[in-house]
N, C-alpha and C positions, 0 to 999 in steps of 0.2 A: 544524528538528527537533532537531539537537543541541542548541539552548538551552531549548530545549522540555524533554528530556530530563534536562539538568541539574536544571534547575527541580526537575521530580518527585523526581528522585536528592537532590536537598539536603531534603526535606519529608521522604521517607520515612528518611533519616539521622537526623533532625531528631527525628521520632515515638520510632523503637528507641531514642534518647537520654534521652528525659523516661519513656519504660516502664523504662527500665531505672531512673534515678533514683528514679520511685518505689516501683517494686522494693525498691530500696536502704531507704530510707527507711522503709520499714514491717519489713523484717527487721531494719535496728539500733533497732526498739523494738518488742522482741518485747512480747506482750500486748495493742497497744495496737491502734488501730482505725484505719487510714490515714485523713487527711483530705479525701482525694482525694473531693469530694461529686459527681463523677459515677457512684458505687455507689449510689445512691438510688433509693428507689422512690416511687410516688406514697404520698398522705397514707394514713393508717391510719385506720379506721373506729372510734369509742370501743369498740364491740363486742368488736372484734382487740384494741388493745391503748390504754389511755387515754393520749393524749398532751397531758399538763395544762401551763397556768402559770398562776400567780394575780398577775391582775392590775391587782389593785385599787387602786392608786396611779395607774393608767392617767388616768382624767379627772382628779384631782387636778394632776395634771404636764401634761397638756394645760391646763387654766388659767390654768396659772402658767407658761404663756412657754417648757414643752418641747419640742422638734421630733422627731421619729422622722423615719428616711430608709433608703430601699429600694431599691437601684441609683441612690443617688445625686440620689433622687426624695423630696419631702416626703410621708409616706404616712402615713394612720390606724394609730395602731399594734395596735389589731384586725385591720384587715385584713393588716398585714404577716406577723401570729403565723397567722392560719390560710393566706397564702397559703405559710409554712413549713412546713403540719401539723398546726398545733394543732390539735386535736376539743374540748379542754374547757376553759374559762373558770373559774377557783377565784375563789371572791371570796369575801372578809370580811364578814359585818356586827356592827357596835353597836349597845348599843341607844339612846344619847341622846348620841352624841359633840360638843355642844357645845364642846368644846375644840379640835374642827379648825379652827373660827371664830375663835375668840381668840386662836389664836397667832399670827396676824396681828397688825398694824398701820397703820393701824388693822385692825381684825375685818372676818372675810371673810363675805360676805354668804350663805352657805351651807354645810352640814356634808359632809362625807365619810364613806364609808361607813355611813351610816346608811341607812333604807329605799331614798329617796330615790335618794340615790347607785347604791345596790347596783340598783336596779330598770333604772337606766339601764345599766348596765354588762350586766345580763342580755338586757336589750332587744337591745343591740350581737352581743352572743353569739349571741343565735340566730338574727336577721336573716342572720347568717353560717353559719346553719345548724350551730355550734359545742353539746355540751353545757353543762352547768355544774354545779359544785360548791357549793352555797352552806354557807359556814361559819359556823355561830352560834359568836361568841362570847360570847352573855351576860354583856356587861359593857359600860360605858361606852368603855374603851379596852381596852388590850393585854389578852389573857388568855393565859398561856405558863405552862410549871410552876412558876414563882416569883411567876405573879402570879394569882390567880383570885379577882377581885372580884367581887360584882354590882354589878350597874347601882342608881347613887343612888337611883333610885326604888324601889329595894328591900327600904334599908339598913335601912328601919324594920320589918322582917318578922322575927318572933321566934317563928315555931312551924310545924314543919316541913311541914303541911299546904298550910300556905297558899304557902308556896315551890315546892312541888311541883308546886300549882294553877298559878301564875306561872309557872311554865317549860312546864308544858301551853299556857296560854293566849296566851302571847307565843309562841310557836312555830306554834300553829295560828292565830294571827291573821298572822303575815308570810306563813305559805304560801295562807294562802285568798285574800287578797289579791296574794298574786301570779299564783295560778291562776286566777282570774279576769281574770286581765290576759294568757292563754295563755305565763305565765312559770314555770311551777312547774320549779326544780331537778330534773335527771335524779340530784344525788346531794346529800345534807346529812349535814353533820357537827353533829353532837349535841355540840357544845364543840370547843375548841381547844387541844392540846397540854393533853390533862387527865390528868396524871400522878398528883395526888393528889386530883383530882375537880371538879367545878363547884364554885366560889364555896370552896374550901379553903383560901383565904384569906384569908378574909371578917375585917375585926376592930373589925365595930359589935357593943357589948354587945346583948346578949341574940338577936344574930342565932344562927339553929339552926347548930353545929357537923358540916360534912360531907366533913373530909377523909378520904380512904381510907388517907392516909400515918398515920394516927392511929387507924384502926380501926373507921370510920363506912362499913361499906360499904354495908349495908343502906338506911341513909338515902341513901348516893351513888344506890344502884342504882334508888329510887324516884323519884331525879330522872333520871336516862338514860332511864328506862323511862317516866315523864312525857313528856319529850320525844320517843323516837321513836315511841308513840303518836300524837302529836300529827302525825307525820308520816307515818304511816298511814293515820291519817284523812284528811286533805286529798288522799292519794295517790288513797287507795280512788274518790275520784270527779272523780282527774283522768284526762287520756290520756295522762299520767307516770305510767311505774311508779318511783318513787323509790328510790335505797339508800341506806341509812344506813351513815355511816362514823362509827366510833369512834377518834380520833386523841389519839397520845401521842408524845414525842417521845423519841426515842434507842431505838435496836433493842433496847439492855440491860433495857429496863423492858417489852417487852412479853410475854415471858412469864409475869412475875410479877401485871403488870397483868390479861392479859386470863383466866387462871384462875383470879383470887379475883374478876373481875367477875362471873364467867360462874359461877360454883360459890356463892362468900360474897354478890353480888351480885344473883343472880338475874337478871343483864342476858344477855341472849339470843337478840333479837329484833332483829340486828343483819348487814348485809351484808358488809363490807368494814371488814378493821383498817389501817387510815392509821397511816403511821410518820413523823415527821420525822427525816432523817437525813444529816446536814452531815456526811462524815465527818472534814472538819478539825476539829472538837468535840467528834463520837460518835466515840471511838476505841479504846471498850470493845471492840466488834466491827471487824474490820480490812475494809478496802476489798474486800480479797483474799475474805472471810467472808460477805460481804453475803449473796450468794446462797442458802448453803447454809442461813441463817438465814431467810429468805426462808419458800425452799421447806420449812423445819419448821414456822416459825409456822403457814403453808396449811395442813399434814396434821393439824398438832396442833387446832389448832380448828374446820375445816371452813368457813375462811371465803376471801374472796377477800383477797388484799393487794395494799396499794398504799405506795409511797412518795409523800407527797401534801406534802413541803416538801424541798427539796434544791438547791445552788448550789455554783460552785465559780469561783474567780477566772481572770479571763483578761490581769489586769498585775496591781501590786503598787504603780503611781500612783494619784493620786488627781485627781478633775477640780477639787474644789472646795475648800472649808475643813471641810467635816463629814468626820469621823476615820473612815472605810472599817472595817468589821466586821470583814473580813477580808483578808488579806496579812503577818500576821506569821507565820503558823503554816509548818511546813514542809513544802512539797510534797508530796502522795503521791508516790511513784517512779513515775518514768515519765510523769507527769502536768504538766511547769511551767506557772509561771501566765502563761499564754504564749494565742492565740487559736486554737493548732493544740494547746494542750492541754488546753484547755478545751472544744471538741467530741472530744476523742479521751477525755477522761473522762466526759463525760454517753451519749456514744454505751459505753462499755463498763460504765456503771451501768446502761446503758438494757436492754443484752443481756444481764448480769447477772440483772434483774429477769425477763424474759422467759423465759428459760432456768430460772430458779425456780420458773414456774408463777404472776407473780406477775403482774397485771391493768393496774396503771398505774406513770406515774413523773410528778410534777407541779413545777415547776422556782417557788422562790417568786423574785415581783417581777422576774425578769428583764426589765421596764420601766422600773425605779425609775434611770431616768438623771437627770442631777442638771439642776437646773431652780430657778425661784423659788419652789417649793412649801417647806412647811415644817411637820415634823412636833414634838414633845415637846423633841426634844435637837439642833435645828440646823435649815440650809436646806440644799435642795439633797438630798442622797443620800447617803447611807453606805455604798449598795452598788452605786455606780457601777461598778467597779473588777468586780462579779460579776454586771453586766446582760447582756444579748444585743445589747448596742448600746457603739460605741466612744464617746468624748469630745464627737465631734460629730453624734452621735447617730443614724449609718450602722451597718446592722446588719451583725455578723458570721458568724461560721461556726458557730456553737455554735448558733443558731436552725435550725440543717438537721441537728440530731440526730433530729429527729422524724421527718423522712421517710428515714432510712438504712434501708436494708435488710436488715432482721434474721433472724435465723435463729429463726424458732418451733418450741418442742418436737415438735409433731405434724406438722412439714415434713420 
């Protein structure tokens, strides 16, 4: 009995010691969100609140020799992201990416993100009962505010009608075909990080002139309005009600953006404003601000918001020889790029947004761990260093921001 009694006497010593420490530990960092993941709740329904990552590099890195691991276990890394919470699946497409082939050597026997790709990755999503976000970016590769090509097959179009038709008809031709395959997106983004418009950087002569940074809003808005059209239609006779996201990046440009779409534009017929918002880069608006910005964008234009691109580092190594995006810039406060501060910033971004009134938070490529895969400017990953997965490709704590237990406005 006495040894008995020791026993329990050292366990419960043992307990008040680790409650106290982590006591300790969340009041010397005040703000911040303990990383204690037994305050978690089960997964969030996209309804409640979208908890995205885009993870279109997924089969790409599976190919090419990546391993994902989950307690230690080799696991699909689909199924790791929703057995974390994830509800929605972002994915990219191209429209003729023949260059994911070639930069190989020899050439890989298949393209990336293109239909193809993107079809299978949807397939995965929702066999897992996950949503999905599908994002056109109308162009053969990157489309971001410095780059907004179209697709080769376009270059030769020099009158704005017929562009217009092309964005209608490549739009409703990806979704009818994927609706008929019971794949239709629960959300699509009408472009990608379109700051000064689709194709606003077009520079084959006699291609129509349509950026909005220059004055062309009219002709922009007839292509947005082309497009989500197009995704109306195919919605109207699917059992997807689809939303349409309008995405630009950096918080500082979306007021400007979205009342001369909505006013000079005529674009209107739109659900949800997608922001990309890195705040080591956006640092017009402060970490601290997010929110309050947030919740004005909502009231000002009556729409839903989301942050639909966001990452944040959890070291400052690197796994491979490709130069990591980020790790030079300086820490938020409070935040180091550390694994306990890397879910203790995505979980107080995450409550941030919520407490704004604001719909989702969407985490981009936290998959892109480094691998034989090889994109434009190297092999391997740039943004190993800001995945959900460490070096040897064991996932960490920053994948259970999704299921922490948030506090909701109307709780």
């Amino acid at each position: 009995m006495k040894k008995r009694f020791s026993y329990f006497f050292l366990l419960g010593l043992m307990f008040l010691i680790c409650s106290f420490c982590k006591k300790n530990s969340s009041e010397n960092n005040p703000g911040n969100t303990s990383t204690d993941t037994t305050s978690t709740d089960s997964a969030y329904t996209v309804d409640k609140f979208c908890m995205g990552a885009d993870l279109s590099f997924a089969n790409q890195i599976l190919d090419y020799n990546g391993v994902y691991r989950d307690s230690g276990n080799v696991r699909d890394p689909y199924q790791i992201f929703k057995n974390h919470g994830l509800n929605t699946v972002r994915v990219r497409l191209w429209y003729n990416p023949t260059w994911t082939k070639t930069v190989y050597s020899p050439a890989g026997t298949q393209m990336y993100s293109d239909l193809a790709d993107v079809e299978k990755t949807i397939q995965k999503a929702k066999n897992l009962g996950m949503a999905v976000n599908l994002d056109f970016h109308y162009s053969d590769t990157w489309a971001d505010p410095d780059s907004q090509d179209p697709p080769s097959a376009w270059t030769s179009i020099t009158d704005t009608a017929t562009l217009i038709d092309s964005v209608y008809n490549y739009t409703y031709r990806v979704l009818s075909y994927l609706n008929n395959k019971g794949l239709m997106p629960e959300m699509v983004q009408v472009g990608n990080e379109i700051n000064c418009g689709l194709f606003s950087t077009a520079s084959t002569s006699g291609f129509p002139s349509t950026s909005i940074c220059n004055g062309y809003w009219v002709v922009q808005g007839a292509l947005i309005n082309s497009g989500i059209k197009a995704v109306r239609a195919v919605s109207a006779s699917s059992t997807v009600t689809t939303q349409v996201i309008l995405h630009v990046a950096d918080p500082k440009n979306v007021s400007w953006f979205f009342t001369n779409i909505i006013s000079k534009a005529k674009v209107t017929d739109f659900d949800i404003i997608g922001i990309s918002y890195y705040p080591l880069w956006h640092t017009t608006i402060s970490f601290a601000n997010i929110g309050t910005n947030i919740s004005t964008f909502k009231t000002t234009f009556g729409k839903k918001v989301m942050i639909v691109e966001t990452a944040y580092p959890w070291t400052t190594s690197n796994a491979d020889s490709y130069n990591n995006s980020f790790g030079t810039e300086t820490a938020i406060s409070g935040y180091p790029y550390t694994e306990a501060g890397q879910y203790n910033f995505m979980v107080a971004l995450t409550q941030k947004v919520i407490s704004a009134g604001g719909s989702g938070v969407m985490y981009w490529e936290p998959d892109w761990i480094t691998s034989d895969m090889k994109d434009l400017w190297g092999t391997g990953s740039s943004w190993d260093n800001v995945t959900f997965f460490d070096f040897n490709g064991n996932v960490l704590d920053a994948i259970d921001f999704m299921t922490y237990k948030y506090t909701f406005p109307t709780e």
